[in-house]
Biopython code that builds the backbone (N, CA, C, O; Angstrom):
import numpy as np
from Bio.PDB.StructureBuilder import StructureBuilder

atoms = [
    (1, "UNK", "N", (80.208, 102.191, 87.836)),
    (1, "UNK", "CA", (81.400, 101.377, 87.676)),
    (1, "UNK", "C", (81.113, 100.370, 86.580)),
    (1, "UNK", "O", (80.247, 99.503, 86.704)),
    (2, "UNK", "N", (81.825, 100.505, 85.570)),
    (2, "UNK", "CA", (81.585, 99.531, 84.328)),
    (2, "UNK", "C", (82.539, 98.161, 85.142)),
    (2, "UNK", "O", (83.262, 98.196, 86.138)),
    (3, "UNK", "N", (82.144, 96.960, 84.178)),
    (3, "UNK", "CA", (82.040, 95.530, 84.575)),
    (3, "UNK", "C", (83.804, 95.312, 84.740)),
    (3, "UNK", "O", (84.226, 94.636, 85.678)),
    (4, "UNK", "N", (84.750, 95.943, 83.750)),
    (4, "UNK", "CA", (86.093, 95.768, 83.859)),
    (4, "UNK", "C", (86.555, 96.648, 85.033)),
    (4, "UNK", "O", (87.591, 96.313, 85.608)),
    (5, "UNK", "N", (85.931, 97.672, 85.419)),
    (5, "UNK", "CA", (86.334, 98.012, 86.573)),
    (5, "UNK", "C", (85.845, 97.778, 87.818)),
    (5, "UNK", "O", (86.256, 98.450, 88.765)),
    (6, "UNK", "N", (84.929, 96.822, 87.978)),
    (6, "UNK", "CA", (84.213, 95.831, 89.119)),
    (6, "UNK", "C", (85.233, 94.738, 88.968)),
    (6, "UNK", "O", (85.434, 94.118, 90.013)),
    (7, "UNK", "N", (85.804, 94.420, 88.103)),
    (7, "UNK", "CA", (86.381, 93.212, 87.744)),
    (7, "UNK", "C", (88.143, 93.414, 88.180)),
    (7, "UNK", "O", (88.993, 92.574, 88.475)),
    (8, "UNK", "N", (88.199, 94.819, 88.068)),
    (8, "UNK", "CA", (89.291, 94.806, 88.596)),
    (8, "UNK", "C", (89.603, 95.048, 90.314)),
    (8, "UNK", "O", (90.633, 94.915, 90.973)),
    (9, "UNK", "N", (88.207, 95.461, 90.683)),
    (9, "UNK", "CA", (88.124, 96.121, 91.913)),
    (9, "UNK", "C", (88.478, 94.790, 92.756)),
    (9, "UNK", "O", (89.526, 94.444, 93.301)),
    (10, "UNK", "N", (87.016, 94.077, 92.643)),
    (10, "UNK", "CA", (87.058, 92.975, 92.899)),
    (10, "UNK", "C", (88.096, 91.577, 92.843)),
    (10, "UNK", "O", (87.921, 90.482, 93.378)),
    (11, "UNK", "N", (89.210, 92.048, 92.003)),
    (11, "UNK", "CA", (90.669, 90.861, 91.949)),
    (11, "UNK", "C", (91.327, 92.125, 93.426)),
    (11, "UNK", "O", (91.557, 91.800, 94.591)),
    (12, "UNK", "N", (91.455, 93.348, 92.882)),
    (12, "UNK", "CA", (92.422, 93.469, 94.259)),
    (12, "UNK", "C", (92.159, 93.831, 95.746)),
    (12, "UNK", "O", (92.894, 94.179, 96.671)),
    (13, "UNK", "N", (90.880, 93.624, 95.623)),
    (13, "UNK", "CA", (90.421, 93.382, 97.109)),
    (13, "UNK", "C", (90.172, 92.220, 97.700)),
    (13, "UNK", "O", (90.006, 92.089, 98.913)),
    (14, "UNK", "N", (90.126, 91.126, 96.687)),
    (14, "UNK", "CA", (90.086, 89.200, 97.617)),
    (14, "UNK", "C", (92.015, 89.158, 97.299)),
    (14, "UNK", "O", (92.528, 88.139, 97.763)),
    (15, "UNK", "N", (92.590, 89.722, 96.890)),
    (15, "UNK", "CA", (94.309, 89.626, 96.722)),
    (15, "UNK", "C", (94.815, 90.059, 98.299)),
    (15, "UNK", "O", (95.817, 89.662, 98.894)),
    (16, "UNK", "N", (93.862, 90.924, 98.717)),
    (16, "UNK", "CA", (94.278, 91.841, 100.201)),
    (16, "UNK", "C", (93.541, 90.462, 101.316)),
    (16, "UNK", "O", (94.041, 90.619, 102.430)),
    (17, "UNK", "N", (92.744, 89.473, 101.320)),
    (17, "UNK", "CA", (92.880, 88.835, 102.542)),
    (17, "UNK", "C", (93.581, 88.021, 103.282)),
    (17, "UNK", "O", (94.201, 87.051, 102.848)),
    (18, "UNK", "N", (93.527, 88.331, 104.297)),
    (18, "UNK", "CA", (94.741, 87.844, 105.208)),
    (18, "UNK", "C", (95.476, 88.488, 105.175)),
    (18, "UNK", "O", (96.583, 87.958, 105.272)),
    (19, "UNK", "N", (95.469, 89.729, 105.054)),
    (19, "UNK", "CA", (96.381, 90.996, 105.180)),
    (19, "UNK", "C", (96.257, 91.365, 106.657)),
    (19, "UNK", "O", (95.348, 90.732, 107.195)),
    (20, "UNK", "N", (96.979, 92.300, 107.563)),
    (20, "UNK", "CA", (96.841, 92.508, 108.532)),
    (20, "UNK", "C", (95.754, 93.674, 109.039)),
    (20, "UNK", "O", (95.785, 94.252, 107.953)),
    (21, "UNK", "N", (95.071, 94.266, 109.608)),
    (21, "UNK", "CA", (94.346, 95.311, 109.981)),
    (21, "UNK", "C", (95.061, 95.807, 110.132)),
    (21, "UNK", "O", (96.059, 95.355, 110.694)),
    (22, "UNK", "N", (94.920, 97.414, 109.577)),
    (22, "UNK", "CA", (95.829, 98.705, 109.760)),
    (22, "UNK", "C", (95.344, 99.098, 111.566)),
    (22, "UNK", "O", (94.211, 99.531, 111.777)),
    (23, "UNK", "N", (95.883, 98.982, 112.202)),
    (23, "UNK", "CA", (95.525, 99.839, 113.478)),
    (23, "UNK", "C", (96.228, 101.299, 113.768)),
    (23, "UNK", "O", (95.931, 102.252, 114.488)),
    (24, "UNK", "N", (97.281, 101.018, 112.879)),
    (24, "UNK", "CA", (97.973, 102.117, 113.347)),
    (24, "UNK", "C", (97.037, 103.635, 112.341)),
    (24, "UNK", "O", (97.069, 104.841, 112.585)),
    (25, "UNK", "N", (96.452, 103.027, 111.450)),
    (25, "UNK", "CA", (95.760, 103.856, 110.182)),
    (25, "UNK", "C", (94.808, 104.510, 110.894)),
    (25, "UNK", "O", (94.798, 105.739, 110.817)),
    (26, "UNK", "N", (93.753, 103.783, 111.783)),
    (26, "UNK", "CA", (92.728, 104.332, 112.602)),
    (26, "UNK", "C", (93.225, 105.281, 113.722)),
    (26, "UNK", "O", (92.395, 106.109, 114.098)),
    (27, "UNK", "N", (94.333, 105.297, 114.265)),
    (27, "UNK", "CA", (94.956, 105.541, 115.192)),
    (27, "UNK", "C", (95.459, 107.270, 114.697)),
    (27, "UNK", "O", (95.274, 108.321, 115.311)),
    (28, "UNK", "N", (96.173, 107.017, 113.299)),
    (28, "UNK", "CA", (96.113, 108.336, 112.600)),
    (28, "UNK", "C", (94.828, 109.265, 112.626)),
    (28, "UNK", "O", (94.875, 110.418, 113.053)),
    (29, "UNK", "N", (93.561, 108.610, 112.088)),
    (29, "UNK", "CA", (92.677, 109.628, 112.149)),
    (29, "UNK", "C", (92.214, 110.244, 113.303)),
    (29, "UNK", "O", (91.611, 111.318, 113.303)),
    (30, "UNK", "N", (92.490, 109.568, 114.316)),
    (30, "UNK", "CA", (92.728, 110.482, 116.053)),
    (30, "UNK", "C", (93.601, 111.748, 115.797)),
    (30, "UNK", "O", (93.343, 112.932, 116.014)),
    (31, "UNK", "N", (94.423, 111.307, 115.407)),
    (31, "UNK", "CA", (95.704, 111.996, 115.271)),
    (31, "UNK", "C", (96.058, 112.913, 114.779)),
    (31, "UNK", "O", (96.831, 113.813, 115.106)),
    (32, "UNK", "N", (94.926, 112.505, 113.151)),
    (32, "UNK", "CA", (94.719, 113.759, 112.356)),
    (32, "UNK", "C", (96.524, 113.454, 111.307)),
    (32, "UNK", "O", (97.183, 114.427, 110.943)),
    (33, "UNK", "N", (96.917, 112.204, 111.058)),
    (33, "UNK", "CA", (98.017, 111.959, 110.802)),
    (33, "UNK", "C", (97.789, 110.529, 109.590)),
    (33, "UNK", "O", (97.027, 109.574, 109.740)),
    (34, "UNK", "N", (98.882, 110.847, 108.218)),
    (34, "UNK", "CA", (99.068, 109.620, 107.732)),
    (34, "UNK", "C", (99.644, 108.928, 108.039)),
    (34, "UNK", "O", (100.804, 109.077, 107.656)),
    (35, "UNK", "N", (99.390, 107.711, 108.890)),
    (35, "UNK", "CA", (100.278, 106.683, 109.229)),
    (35, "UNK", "C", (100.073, 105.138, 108.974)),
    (35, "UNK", "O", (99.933, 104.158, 109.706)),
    (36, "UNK", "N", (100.120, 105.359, 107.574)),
    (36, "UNK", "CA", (99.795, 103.980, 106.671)),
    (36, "UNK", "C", (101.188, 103.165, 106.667)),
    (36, "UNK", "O", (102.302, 103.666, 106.516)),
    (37, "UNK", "N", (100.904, 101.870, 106.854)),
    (37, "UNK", "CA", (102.564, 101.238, 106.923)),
    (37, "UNK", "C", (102.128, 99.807, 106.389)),
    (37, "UNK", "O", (101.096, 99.281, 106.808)),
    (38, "UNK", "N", (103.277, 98.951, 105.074)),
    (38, "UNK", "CA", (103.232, 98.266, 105.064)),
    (38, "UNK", "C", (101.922, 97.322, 104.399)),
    (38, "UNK", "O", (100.950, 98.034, 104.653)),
    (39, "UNK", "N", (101.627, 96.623, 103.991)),
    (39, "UNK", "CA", (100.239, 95.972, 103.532)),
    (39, "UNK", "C", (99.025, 95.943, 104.731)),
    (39, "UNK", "O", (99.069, 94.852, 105.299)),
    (40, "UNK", "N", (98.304, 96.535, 105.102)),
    (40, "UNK", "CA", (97.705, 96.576, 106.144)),
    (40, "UNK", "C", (96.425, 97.016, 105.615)),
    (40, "UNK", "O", (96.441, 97.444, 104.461)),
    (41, "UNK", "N", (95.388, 96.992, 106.202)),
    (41, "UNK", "CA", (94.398, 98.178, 105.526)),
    (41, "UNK", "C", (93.114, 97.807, 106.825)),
    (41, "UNK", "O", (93.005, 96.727, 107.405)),
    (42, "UNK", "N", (92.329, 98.920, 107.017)),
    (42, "UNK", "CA", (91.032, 98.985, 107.360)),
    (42, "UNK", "C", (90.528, 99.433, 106.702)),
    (42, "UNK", "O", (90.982, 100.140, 105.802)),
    (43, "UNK", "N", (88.846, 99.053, 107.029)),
    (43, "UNK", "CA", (87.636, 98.812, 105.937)),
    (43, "UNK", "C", (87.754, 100.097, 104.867)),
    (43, "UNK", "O", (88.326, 99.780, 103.824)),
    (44, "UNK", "N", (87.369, 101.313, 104.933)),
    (44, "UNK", "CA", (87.458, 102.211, 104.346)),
    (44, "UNK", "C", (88.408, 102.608, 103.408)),
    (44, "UNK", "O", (88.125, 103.302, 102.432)),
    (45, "UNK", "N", (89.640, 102.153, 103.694)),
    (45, "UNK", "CA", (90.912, 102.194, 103.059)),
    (45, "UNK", "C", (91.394, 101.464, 101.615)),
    (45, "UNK", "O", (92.014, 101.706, 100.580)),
    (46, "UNK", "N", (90.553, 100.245, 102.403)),
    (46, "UNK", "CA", (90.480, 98.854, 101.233)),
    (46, "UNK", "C", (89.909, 99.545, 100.333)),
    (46, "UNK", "O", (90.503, 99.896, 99.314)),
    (47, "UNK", "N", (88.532, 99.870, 100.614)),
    (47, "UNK", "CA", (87.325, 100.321, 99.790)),
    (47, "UNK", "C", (88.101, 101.608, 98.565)),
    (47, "UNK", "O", (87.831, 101.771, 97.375)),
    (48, "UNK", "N", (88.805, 102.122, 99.175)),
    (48, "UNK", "CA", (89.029, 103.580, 98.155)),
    (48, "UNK", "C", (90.252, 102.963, 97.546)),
    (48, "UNK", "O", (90.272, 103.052, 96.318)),
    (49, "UNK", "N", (91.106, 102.461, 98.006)),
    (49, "UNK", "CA", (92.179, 101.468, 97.297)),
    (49, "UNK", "C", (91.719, 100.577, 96.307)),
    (49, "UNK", "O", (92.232, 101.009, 95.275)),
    (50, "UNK", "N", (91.033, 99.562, 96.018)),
    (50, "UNK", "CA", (90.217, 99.025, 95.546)),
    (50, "UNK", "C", (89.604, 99.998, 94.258)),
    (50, "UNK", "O", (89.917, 100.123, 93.074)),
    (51, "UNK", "N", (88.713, 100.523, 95.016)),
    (51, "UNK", "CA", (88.376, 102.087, 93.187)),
    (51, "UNK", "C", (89.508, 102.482, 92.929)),
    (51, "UNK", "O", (89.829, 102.228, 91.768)),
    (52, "UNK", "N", (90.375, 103.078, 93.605)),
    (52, "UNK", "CA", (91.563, 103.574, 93.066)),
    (52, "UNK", "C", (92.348, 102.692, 91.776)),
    (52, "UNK", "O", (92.737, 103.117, 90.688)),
    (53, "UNK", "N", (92.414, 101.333, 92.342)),
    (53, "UNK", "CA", (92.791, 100.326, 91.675)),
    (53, "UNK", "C", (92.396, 100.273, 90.108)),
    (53, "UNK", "O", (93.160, 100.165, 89.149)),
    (54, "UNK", "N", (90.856, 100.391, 90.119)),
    (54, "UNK", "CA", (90.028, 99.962, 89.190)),
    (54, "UNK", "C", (89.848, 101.415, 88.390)),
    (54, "UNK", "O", (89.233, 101.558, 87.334)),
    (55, "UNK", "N", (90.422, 102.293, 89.026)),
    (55, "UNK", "CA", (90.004, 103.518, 88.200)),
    (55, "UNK", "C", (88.986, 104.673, 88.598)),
    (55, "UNK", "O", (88.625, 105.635, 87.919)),
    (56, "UNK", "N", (88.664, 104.348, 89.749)),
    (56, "UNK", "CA", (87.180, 105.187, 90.018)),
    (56, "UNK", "C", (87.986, 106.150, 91.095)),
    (56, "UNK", "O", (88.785, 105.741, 91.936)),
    (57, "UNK", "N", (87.711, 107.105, 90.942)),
    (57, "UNK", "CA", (87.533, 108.249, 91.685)),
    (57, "UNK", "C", (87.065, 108.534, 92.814)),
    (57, "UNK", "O", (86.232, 109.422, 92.994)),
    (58, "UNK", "N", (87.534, 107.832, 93.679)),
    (58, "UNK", "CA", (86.096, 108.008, 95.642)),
    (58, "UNK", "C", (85.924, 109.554, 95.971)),
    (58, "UNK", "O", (84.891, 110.211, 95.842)),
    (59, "UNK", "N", (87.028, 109.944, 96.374)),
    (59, "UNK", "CA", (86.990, 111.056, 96.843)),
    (59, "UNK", "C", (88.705, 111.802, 96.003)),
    (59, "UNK", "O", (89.852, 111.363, 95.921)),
    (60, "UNK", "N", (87.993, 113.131, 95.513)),
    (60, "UNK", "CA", (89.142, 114.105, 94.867)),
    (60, "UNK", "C", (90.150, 114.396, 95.698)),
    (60, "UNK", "O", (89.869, 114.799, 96.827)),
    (61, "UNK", "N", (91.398, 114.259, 95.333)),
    (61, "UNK", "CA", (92.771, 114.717, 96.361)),
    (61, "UNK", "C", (92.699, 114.272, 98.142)),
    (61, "UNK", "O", (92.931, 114.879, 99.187)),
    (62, "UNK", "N", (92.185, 112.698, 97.736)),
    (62, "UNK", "CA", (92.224, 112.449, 99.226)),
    (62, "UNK", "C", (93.012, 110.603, 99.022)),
    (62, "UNK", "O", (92.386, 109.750, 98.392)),
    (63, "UNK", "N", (93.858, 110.413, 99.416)),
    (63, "UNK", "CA", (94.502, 109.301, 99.778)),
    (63, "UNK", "C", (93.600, 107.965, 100.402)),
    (63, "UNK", "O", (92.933, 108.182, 101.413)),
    (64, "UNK", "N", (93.585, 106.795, 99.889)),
    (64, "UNK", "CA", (92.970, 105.794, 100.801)),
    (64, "UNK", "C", (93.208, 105.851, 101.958)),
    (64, "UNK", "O", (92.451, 105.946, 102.925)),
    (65, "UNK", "N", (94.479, 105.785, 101.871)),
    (65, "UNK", "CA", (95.076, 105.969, 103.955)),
    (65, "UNK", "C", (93.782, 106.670, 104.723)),
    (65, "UNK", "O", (93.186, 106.213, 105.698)),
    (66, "UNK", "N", (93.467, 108.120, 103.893)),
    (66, "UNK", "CA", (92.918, 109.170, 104.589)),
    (66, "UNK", "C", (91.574, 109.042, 104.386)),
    (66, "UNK", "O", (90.872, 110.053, 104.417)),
    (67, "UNK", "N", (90.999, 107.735, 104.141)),
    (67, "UNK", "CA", (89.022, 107.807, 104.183)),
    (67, "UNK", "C", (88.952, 106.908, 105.087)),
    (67, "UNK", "O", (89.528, 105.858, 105.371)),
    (68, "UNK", "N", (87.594, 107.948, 105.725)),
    (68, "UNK", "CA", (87.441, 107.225, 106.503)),
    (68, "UNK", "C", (85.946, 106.164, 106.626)),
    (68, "UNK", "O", (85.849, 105.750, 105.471)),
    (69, "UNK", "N", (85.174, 105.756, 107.156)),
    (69, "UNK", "CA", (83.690, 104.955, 106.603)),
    (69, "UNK", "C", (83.109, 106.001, 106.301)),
    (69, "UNK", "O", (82.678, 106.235, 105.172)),
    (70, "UNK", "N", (83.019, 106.811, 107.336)),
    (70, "UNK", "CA", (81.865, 108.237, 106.785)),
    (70, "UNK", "C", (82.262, 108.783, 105.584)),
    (70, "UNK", "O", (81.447, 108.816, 104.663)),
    (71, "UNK", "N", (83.434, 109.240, 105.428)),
    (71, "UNK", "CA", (83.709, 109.569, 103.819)),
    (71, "UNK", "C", (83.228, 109.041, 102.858)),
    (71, "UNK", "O", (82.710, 109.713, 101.966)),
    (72, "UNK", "N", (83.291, 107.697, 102.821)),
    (72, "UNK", "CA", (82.500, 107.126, 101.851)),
    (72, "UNK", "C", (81.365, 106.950, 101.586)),
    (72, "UNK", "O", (80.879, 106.718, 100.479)),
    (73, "UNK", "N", (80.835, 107.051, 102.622)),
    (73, "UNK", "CA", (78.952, 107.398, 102.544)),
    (73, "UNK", "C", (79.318, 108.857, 101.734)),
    (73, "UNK", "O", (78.756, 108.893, 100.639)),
    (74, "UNK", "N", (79.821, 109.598, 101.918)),
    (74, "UNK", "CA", (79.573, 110.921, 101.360)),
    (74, "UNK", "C", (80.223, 110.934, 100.027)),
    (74, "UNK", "O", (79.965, 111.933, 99.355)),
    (75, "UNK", "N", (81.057, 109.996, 99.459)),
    (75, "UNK", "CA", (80.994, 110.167, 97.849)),
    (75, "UNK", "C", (80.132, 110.491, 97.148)),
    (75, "UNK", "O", (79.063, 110.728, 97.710)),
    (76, "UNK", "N", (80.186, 110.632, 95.797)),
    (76, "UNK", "CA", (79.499, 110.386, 94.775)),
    (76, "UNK", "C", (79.345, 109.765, 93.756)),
    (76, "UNK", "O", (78.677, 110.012, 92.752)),
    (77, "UNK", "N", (80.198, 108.654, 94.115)),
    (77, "UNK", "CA", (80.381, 107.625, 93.583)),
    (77, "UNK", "C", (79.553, 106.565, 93.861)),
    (77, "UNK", "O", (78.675, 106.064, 93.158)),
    (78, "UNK", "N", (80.141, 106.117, 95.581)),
    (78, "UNK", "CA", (78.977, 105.363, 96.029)),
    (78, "UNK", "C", (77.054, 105.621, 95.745)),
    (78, "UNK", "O", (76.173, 104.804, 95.475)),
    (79, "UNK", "N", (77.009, 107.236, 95.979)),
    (79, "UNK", "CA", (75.920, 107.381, 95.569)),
    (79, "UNK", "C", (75.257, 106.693, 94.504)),
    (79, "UNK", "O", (74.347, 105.867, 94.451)),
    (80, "UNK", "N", (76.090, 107.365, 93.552)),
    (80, "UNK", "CA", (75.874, 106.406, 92.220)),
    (80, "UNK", "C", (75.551, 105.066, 91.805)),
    (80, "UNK", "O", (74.667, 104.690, 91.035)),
    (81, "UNK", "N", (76.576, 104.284, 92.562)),
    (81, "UNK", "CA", (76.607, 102.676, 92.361)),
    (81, "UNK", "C", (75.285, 102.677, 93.236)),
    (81, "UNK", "O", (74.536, 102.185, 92.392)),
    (82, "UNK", "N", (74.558, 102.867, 94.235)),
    (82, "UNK", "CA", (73.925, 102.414, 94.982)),
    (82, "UNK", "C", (72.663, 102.706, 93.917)),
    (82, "UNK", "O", (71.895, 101.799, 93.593)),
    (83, "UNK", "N", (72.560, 103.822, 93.503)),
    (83, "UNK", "CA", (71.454, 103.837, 92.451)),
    (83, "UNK", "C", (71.672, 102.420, 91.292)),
    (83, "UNK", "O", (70.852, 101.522, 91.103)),
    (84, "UNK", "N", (72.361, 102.501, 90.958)),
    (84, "UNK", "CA", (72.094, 101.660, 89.857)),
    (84, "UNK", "C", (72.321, 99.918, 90.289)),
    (84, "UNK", "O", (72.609, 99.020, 89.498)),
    (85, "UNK", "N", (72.078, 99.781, 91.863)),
    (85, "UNK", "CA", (71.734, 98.830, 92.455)),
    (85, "UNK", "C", (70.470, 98.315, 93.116)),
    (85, "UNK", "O", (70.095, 97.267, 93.641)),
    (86, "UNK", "N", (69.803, 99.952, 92.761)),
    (86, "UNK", "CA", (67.968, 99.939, 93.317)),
    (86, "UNK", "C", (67.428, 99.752, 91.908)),
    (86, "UNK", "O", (66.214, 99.679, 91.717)),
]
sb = StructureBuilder()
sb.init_structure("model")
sb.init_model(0)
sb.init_chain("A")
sb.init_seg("    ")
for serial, (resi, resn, name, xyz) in enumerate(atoms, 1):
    if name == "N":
        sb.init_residue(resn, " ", resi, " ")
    sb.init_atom(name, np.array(xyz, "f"), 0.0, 1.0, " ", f" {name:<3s}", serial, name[0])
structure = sb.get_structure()
């Protein structure tokens, strides 16, 4: 992730606090259902919204709504950033 796209990540994810917790979002992945509503978000969601934002790629043909924490361990993105954080 180059510095303008940390820079952007980082404006629209402190823009999201005090937003509400998606419950109904977690509730979907029981469900096996998108049921994103409204400004809301849980952790995972933020996270791929956020890259999305900035440009990065989390996961191919998959919606923030639809990641979940484990997904994101399994990018290759994160992979990435985490290397060039060791």
């Amino acid at each position: 992730m180059g510095v303008e796209q940390e820079r952007i990540f980082r404006e629209f994810v402190i823009n999201q606090v005090d937003k509400k917790y998606d419950y109904w979002g977690i509730f979907g992945f029981l469900r096996r259902k998108d049921l994103q509503r409204g400004e809301s978000w849980f952790c995972s969601e933020l996270f791929a919204a956020g890259c999305e934002k900035a440009g990065v790629t989390l996961l191919k043909n998959v919606r923030p709504s639809q990641v979940s924490p484990s997904m994101v361990t399994r990018s290759p993105i994160t992979a990435f950033i985490e290397a060039q954080l060791t």
